[in-house]
N, CA, C and O of each residue as an XYZ file, in Angstrom:
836
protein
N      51.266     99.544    -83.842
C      52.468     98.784    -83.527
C      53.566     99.672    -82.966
O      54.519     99.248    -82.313
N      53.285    101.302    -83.368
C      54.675    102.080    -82.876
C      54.241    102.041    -80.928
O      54.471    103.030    -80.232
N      53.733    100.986    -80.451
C      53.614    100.524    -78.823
C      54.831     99.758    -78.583
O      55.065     99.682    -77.377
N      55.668     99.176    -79.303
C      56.309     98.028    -79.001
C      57.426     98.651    -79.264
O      58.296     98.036    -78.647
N      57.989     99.699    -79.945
C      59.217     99.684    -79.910
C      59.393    101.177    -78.914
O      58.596    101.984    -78.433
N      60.947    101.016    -78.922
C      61.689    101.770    -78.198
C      61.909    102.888    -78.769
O      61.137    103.025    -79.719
N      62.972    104.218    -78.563
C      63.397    104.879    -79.084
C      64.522    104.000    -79.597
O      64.830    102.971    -78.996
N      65.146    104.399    -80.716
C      66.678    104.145    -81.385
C      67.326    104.049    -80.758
O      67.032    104.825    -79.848
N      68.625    103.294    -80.419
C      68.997    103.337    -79.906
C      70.841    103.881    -80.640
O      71.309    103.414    -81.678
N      71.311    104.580    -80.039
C      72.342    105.800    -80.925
C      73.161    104.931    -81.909
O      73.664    105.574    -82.830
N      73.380    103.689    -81.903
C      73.693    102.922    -82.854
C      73.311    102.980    -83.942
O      74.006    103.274    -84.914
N      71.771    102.622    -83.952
C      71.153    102.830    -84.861
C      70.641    103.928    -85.347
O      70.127    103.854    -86.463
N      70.648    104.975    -84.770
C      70.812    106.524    -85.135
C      71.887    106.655    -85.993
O      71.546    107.185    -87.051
N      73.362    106.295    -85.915
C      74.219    106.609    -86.166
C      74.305    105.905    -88.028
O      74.694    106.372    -89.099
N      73.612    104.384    -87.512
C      73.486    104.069    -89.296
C      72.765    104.585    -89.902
O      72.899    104.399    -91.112
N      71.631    105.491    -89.460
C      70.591    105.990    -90.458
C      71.422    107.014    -91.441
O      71.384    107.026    -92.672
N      72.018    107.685    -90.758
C      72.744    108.711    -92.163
C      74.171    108.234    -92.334
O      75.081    109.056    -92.442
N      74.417    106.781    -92.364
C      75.256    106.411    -92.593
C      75.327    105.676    -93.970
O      74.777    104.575    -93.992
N      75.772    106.005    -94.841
C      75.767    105.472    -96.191
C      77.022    104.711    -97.023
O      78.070    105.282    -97.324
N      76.698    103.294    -97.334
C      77.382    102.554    -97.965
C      77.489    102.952    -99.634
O      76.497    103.071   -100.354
N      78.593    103.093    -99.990
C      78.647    103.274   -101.735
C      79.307    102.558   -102.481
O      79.333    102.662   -103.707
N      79.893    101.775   -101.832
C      80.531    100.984   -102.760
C      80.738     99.060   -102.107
O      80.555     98.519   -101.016
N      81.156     98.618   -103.352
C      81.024     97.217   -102.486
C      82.226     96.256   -103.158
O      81.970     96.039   -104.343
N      83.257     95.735   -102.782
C      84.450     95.283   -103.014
C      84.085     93.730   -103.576
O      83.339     92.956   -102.975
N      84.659     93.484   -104.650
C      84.405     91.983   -105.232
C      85.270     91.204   -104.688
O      85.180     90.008   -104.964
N      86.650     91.786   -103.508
C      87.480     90.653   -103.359
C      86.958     90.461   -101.534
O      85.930     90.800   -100.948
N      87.948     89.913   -101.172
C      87.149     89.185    -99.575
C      87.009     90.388    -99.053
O      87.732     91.370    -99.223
N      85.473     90.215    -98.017
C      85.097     91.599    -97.709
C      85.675     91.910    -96.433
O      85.831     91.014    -95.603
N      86.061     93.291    -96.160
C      86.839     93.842    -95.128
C      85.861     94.306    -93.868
O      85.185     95.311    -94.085
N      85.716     93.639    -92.510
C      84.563     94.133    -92.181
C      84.905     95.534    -91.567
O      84.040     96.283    -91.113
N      85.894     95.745    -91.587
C      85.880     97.181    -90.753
C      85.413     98.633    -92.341
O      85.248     99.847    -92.214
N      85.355     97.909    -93.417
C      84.631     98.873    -94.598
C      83.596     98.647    -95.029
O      83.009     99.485    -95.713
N      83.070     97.429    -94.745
C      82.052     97.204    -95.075
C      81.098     95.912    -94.851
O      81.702     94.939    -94.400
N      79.852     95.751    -95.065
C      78.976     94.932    -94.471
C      79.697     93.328    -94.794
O      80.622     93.200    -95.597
N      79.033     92.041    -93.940
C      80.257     90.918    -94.045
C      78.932     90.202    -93.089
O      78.207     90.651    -92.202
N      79.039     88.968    -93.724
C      78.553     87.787    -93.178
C      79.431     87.107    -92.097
O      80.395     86.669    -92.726
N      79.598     86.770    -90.668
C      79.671     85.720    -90.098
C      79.231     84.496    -89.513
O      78.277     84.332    -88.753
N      80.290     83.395    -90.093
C      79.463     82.338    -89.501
C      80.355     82.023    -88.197
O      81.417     82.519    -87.819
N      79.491     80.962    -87.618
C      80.706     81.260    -86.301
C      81.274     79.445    -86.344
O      80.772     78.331    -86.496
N      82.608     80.058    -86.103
C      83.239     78.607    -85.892
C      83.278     77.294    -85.202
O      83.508     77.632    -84.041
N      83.201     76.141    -85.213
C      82.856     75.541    -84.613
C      83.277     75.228    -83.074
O      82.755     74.609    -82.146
N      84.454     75.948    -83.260
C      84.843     75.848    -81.417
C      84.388     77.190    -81.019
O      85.260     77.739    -80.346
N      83.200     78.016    -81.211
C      82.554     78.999    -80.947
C      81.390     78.160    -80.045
O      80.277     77.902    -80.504
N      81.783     77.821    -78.836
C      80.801     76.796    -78.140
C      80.471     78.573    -76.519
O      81.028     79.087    -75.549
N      79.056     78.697    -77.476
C      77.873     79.805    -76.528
C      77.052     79.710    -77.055
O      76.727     79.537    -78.229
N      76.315     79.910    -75.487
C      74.816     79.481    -76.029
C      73.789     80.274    -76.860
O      72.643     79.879    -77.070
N      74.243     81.285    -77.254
C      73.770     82.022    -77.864
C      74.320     82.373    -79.766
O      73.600     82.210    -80.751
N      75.588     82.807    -79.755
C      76.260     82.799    -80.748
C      76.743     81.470    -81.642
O      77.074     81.407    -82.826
N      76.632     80.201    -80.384
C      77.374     79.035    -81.219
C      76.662     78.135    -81.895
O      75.923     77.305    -81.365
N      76.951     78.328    -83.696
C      76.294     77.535    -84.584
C      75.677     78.527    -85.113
O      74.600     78.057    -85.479
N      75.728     80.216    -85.518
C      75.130     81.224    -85.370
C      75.635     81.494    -87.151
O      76.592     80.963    -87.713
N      74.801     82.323    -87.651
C      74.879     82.994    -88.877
C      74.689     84.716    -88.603
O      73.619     85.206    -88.241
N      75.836     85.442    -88.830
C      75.017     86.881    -88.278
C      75.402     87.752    -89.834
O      76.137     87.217    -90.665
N      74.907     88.878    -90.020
C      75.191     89.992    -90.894
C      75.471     90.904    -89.956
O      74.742     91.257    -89.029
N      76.837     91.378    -90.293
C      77.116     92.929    -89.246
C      77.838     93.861    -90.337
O      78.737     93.505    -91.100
N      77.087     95.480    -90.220
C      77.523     96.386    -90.853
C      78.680     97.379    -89.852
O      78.650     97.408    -88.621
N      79.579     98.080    -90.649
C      80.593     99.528    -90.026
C      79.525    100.383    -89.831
O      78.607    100.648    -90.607
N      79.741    100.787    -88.715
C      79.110    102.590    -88.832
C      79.601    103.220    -88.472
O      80.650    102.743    -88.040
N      79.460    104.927    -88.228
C      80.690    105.747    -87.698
C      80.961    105.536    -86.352
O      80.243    105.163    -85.424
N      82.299    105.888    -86.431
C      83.246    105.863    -85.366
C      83.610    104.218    -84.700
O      83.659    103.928    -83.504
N      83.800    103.439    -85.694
C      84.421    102.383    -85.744
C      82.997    101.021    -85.062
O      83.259     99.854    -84.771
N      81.845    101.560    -84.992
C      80.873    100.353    -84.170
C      80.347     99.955    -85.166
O      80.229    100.749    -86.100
N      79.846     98.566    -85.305
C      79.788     97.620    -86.137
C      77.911     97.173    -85.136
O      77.651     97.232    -83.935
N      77.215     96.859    -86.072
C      75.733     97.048    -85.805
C      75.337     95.663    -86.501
O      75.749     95.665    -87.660
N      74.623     94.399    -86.143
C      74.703     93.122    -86.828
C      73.006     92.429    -86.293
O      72.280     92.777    -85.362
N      72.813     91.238    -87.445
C      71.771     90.366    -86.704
C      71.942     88.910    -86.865
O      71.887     88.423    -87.994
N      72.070     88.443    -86.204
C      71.969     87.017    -86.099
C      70.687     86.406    -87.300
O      69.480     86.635    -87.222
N      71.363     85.631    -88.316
C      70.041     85.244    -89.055
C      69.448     83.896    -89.255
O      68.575     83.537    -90.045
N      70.226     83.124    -88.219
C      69.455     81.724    -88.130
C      68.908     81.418    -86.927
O      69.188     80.275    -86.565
N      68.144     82.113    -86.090
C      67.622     81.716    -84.876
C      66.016     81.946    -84.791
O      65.371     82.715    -84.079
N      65.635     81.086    -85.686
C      64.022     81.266    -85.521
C      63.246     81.192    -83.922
O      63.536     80.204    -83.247
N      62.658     81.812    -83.558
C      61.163     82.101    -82.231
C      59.903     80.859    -82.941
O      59.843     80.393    -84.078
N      59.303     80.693    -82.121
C      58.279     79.946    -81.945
C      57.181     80.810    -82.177
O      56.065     80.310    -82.033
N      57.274     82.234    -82.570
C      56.502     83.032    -82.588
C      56.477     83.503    -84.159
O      57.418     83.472    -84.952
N      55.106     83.955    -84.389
C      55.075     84.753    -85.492
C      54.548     86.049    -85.549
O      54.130     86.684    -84.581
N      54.583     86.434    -86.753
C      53.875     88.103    -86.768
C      52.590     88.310    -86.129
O      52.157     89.388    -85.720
N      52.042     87.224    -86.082
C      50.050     87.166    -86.155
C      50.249     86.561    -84.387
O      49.299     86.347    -83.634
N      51.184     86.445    -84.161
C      51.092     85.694    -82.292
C      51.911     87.239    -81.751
O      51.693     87.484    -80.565
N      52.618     88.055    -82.334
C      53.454     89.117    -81.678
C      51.965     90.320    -81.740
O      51.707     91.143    -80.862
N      51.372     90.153    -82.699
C      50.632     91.573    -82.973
C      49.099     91.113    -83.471
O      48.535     91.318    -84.546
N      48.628     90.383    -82.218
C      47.239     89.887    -83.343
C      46.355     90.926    -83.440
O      45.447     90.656    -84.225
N      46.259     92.167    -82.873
C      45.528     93.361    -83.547
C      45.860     93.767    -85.079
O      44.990     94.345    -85.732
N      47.005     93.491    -85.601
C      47.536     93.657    -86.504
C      47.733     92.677    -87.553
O      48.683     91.921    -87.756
N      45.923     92.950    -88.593
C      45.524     92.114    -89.713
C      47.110     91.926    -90.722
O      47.822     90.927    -90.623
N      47.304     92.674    -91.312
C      47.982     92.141    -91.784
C      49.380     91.495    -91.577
O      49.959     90.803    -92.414
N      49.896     91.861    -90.189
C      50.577     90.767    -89.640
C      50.222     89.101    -90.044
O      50.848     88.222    -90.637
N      48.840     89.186    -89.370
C      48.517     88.014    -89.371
C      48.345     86.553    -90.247
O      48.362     85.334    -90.077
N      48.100     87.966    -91.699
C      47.803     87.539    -93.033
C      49.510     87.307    -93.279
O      49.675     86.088    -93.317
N      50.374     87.770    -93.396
C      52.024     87.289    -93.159
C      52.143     86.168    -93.077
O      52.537     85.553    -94.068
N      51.846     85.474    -91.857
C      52.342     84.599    -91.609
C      53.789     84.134    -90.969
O      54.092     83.014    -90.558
N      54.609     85.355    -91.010
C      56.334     85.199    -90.933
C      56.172     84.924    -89.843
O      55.248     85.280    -89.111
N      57.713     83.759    -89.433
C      58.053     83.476    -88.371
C      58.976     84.775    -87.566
O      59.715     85.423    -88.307
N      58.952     85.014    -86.633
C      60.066     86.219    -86.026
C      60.934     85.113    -85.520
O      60.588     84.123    -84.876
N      62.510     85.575    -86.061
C      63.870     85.462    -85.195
C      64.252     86.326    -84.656
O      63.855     87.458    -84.929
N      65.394     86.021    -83.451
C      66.006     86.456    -82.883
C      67.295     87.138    -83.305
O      68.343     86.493    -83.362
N      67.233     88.548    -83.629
C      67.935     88.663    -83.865
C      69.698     89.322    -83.034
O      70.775     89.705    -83.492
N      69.123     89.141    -81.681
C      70.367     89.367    -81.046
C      69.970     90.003    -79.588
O      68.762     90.128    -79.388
N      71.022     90.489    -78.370
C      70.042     90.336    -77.035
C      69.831     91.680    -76.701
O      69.350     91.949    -75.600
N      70.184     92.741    -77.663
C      70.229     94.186    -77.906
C      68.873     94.542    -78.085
O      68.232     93.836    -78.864
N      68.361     95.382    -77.593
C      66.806     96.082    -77.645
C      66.035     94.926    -78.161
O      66.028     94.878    -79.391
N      65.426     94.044    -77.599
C      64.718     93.062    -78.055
C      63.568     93.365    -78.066
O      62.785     92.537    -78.532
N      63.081     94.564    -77.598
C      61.588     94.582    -77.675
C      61.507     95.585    -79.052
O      60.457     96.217    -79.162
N      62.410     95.752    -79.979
C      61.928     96.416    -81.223
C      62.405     95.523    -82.292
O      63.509     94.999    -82.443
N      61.185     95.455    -83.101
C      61.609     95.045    -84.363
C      61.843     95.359    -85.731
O      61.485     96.372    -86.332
N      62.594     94.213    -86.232
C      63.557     95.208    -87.813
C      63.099     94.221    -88.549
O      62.577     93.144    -88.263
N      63.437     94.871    -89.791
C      63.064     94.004    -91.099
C      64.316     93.640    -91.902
O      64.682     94.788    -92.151
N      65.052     93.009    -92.370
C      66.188     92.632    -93.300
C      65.323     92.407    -94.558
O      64.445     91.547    -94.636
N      65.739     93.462    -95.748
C      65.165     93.503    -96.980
C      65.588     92.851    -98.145
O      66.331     93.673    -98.683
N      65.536     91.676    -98.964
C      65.575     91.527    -99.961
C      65.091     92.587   -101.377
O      63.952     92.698   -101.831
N      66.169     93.182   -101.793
C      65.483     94.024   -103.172
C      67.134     94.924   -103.552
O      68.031     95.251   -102.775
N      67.046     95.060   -104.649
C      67.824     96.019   -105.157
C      67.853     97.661   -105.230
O      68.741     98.485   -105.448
N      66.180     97.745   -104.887
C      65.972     99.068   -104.858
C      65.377     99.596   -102.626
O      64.864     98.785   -101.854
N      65.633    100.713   -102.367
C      65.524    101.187   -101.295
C      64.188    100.928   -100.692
O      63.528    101.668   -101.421
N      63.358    100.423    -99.908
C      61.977    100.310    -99.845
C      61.280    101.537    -99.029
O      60.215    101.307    -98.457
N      61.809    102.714    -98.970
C      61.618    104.245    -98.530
C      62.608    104.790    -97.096
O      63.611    104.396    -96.500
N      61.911    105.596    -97.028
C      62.684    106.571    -95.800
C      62.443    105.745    -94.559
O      61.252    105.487    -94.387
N      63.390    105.196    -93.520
C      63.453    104.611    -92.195
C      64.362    103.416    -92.852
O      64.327    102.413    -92.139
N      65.085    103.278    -93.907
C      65.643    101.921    -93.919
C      66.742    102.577    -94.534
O      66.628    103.607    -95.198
N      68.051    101.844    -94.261
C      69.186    102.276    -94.619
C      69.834    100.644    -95.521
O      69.439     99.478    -95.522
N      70.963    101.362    -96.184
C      71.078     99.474    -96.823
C      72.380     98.947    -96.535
O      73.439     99.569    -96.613
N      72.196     97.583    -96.148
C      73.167     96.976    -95.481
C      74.408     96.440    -96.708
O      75.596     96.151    -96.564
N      73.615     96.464    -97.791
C      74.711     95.308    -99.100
C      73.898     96.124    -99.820
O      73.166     96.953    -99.280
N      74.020     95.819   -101.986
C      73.925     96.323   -102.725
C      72.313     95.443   -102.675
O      71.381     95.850   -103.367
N      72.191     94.395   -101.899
C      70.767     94.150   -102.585
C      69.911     93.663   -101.028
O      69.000     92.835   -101.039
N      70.373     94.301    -99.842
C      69.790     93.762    -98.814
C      69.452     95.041    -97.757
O      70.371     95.252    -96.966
N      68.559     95.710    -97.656
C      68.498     97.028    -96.790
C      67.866     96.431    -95.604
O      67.364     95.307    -95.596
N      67.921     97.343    -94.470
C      67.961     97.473    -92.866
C      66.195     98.346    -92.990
O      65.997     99.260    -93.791
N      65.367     97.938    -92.262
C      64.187     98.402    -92.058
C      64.267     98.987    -90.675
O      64.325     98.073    -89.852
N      64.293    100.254    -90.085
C      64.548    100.585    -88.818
C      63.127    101.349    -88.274
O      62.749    100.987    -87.160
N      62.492    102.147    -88.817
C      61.775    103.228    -88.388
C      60.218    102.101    -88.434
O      59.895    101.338    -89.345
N      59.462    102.370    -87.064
C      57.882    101.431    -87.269
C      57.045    101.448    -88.129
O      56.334    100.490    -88.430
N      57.014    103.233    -88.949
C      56.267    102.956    -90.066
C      56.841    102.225    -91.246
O      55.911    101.843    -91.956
N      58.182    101.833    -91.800
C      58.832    101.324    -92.596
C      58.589     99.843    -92.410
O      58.158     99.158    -93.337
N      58.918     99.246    -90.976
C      58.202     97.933    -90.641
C      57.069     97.630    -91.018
O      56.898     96.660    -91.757
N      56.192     98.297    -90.645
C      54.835     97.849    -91.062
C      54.585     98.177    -92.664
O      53.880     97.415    -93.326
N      55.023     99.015    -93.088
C      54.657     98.988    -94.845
C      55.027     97.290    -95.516
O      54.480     96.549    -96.333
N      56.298     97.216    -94.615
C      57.270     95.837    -95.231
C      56.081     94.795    -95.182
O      55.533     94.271    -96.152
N      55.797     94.606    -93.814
C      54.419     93.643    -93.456
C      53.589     93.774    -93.894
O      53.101     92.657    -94.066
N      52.745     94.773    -94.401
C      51.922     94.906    -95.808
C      51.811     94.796    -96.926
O      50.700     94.778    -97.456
N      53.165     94.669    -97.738
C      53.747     94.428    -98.903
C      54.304     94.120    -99.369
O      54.242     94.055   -100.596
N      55.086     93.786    -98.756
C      56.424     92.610    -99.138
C      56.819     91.536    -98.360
O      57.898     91.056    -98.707
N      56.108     90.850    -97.118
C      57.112     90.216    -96.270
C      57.856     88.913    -96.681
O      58.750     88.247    -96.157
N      57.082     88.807    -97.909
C      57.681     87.445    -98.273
C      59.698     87.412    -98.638
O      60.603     86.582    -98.721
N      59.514     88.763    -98.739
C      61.378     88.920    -99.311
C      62.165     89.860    -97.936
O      63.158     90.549    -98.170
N      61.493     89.751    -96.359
C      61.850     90.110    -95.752
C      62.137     89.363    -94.460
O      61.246     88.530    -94.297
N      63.170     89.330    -93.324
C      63.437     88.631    -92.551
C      63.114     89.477    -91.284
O      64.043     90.061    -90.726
N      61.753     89.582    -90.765
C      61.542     89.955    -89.135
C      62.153     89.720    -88.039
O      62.300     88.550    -87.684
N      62.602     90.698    -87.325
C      63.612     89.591    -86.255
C      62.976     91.227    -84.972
O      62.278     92.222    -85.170
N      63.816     90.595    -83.598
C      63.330     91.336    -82.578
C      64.946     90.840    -81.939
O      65.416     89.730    -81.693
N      65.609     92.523    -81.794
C      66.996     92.108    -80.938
C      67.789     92.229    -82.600
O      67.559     91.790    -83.727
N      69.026     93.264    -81.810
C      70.141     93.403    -82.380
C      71.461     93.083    -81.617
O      71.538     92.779    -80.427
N      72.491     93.203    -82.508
C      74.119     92.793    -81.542
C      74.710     94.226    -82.403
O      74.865     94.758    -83.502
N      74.920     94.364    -80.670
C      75.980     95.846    -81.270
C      77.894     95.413    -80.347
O      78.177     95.017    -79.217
N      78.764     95.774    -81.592
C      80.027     95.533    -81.226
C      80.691     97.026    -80.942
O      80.642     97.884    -81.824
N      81.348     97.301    -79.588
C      81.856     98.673    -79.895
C      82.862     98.570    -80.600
O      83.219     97.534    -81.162
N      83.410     99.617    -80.639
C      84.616    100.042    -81.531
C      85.836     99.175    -81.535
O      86.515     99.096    -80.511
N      86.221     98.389    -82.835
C      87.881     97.510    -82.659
C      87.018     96.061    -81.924
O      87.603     94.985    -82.050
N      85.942     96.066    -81.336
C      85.723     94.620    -80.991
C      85.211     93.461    -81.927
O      85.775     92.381    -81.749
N      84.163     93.515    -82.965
C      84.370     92.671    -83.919
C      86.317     92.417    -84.695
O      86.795     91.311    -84.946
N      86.754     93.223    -84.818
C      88.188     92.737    -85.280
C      89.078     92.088    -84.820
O      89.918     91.417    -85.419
N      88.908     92.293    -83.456
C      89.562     91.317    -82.541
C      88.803     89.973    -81.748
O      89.260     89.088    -81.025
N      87.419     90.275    -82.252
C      86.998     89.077    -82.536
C      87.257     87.916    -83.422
O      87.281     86.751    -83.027
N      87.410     88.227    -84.398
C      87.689     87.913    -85.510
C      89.652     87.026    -85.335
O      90.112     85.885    -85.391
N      90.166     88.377    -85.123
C      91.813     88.163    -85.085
C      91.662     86.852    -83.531
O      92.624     86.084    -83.513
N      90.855     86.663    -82.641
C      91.005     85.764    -81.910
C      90.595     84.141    -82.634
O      90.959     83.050    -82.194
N      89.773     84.388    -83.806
C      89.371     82.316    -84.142
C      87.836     82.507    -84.380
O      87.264     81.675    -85.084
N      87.065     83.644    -83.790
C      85.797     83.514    -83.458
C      85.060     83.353    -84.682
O      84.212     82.489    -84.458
N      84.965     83.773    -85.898
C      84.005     83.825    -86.811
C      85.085     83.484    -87.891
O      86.288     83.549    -87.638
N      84.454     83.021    -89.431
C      84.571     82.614    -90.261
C      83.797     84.162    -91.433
O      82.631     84.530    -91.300
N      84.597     84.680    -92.270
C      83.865     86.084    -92.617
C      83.708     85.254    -94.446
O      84.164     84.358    -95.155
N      82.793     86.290    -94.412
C      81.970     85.696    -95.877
C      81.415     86.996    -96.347
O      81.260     87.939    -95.571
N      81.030     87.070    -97.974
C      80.315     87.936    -98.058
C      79.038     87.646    -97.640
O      78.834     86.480    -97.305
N      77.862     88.663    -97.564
C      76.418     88.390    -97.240
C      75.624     87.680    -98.304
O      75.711     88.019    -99.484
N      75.066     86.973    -98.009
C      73.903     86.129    -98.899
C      72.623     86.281    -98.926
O      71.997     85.462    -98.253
N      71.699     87.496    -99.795
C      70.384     87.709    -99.319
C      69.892     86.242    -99.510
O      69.289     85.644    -98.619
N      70.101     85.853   -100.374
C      69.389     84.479   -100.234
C      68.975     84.320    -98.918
O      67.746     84.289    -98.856
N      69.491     84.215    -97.908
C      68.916     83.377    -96.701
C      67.989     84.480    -95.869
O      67.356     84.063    -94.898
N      67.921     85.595    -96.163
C      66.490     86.587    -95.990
C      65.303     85.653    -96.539
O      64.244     85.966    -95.995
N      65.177     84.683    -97.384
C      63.802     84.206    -97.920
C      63.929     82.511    -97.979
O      63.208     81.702    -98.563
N      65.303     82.273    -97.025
C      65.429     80.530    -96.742
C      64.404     80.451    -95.449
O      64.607     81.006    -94.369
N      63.178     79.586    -95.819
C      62.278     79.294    -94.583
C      62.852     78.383    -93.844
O      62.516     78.563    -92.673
N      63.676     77.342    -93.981
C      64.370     76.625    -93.105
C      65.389     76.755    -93.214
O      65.967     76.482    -94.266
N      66.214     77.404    -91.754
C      67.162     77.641    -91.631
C      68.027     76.332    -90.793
O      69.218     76.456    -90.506
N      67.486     75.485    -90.568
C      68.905     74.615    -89.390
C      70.186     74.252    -90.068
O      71.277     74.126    -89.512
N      69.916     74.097    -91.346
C      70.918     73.372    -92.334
C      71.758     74.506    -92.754
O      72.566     74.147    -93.611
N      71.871     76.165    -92.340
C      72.359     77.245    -92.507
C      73.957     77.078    -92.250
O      74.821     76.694    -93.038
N      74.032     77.347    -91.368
C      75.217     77.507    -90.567
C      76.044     75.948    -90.934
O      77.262     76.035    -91.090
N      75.564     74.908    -91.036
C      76.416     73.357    -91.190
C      76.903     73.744    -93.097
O      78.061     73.561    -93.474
N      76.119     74.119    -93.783
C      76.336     73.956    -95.069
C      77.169     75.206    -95.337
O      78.005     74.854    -96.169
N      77.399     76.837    -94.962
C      78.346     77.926    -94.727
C      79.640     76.950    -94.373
O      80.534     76.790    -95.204
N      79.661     76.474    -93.401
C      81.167     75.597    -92.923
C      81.574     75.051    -93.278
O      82.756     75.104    -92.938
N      81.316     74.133    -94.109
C      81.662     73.453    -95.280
C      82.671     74.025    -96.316
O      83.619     73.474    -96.875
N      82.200     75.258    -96.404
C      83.215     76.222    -97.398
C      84.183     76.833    -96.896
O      84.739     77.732    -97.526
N      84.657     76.389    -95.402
C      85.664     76.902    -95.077
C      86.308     75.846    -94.633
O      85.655     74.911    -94.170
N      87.881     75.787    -94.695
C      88.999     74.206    -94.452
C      88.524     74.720    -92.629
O      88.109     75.671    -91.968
N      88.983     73.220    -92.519
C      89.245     72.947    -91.113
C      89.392     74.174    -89.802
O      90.333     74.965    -89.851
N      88.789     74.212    -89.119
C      89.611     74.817    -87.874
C      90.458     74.255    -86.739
O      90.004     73.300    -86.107
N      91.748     74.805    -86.397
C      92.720     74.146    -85.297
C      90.835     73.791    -83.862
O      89.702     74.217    -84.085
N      91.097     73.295    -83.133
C      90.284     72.579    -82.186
C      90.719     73.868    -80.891
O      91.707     74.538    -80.588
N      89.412     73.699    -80.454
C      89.700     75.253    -79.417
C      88.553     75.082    -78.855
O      87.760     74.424    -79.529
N      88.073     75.570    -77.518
C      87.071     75.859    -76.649
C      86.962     77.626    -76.713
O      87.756     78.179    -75.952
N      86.417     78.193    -77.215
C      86.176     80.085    -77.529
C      84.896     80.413    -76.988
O      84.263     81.359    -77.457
N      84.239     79.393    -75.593
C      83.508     80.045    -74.896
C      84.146     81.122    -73.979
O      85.265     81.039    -73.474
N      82.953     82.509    -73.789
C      83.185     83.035    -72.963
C      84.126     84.299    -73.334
O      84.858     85.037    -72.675
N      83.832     84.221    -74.439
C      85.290     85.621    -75.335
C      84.607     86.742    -75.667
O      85.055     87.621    -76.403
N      83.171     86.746    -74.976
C      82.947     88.387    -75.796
C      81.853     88.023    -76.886
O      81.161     87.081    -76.501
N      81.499     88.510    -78.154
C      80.622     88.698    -79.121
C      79.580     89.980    -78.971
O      78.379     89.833    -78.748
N      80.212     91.209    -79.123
C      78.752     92.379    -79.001
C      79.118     92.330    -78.132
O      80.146     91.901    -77.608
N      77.405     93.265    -77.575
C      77.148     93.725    -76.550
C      76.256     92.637    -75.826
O      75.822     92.848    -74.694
């Protein structure tokens, strides 16, 4: 499987020895630390709008994220059918954003680290980056893991002024939805928990790269 991906791309270089230690019980700050967005409803793109993403800080102010409600029509066993235990998986692959799409990551459900190539995004949700770390996941755990292909990278100060423009709704992260098999009802039931938004058209403003 190490055929399909790319080199790193310095983003993701940059989170590997980037380490989270602590985690704030009051509303989370995304420029310190990892943060759920949902996106608002006058967030009308075709890509982002109606969107659930997780985006982490890394150094020098870039913010590294995945979209986690956009299931593919594809699965592990249709991406890699040389690859038995893909197949035996079963997981659906999402999209996780329009950034290096030809490599894929794992979003980890667990409290503990699942080895060297994964860095952790929250106290109970780690980042699977390196191909041999992928494929262990797909051998042994995928049931508590979310496959996706494609990341969203924000440079520096642009998630915040995303944010300071209307665009997203910030939350803490919910591994839960790493192991929700149906996601459509994601993003409608997140909105709910937030009052009203003023009425706005916020196509066309940016989101990432």
């Amino acid at each position: 499987m190490n055929a399909f991906r790319n080199t790193i791309v310095f983003a993701l270089a940059i989170a590997l020895s980037f380490a989270i230690t602590s985690y704030a019980q009051t509303a989370p700050d995304p420029a310190q630390e990892t943060v759920m967005l949902v996106a608002k409803p006058q967030l009308l793109h075709p890509l982002y709008g109606n969107s659930v993403l997780i985006a982490m800080p890394v150094d020098g102010g870039v913010h590294i994220g995945f979209i986690l409600n956009k299931p593919t029509k594809v699965t592990l066993g249709d991406a890699f059918p040389d690859h038995e235990p893909s197949k035996k998986a079963a997981s659906t692959l999402f999209l996780g954003g329009p950034v290096d799409v030809n490599m894929l990551f794992a979003l980890v459900r667990g409290s503990e680290s699942p080895g060297a190539g994964s860095i952790r995004f929250t106290k109970d949700i780690f980042l699977a980056i390196a191909a041999e770390m992928v494929d262990k996941i797909i051998e042994s755990d995928p049931g508590n893991a979310r496959f996706l292909f494609g990341s969203v990278i924000w440079r520096p100060g642009e998630l915040e002024e995303e944010i300071k423009k209307g665009m997203w709704n910030v939350m803490e992260p919910d591994s839960g939805l790493l192991v929700k098999k149906n996601t459509s009802d994601v993003w409608g039931e997140l909105n709910k928990k937030f009052e009203s938004q003023p009425d706005g058209d916020l196509r066309g403003r940016g989101v990432g790269i």
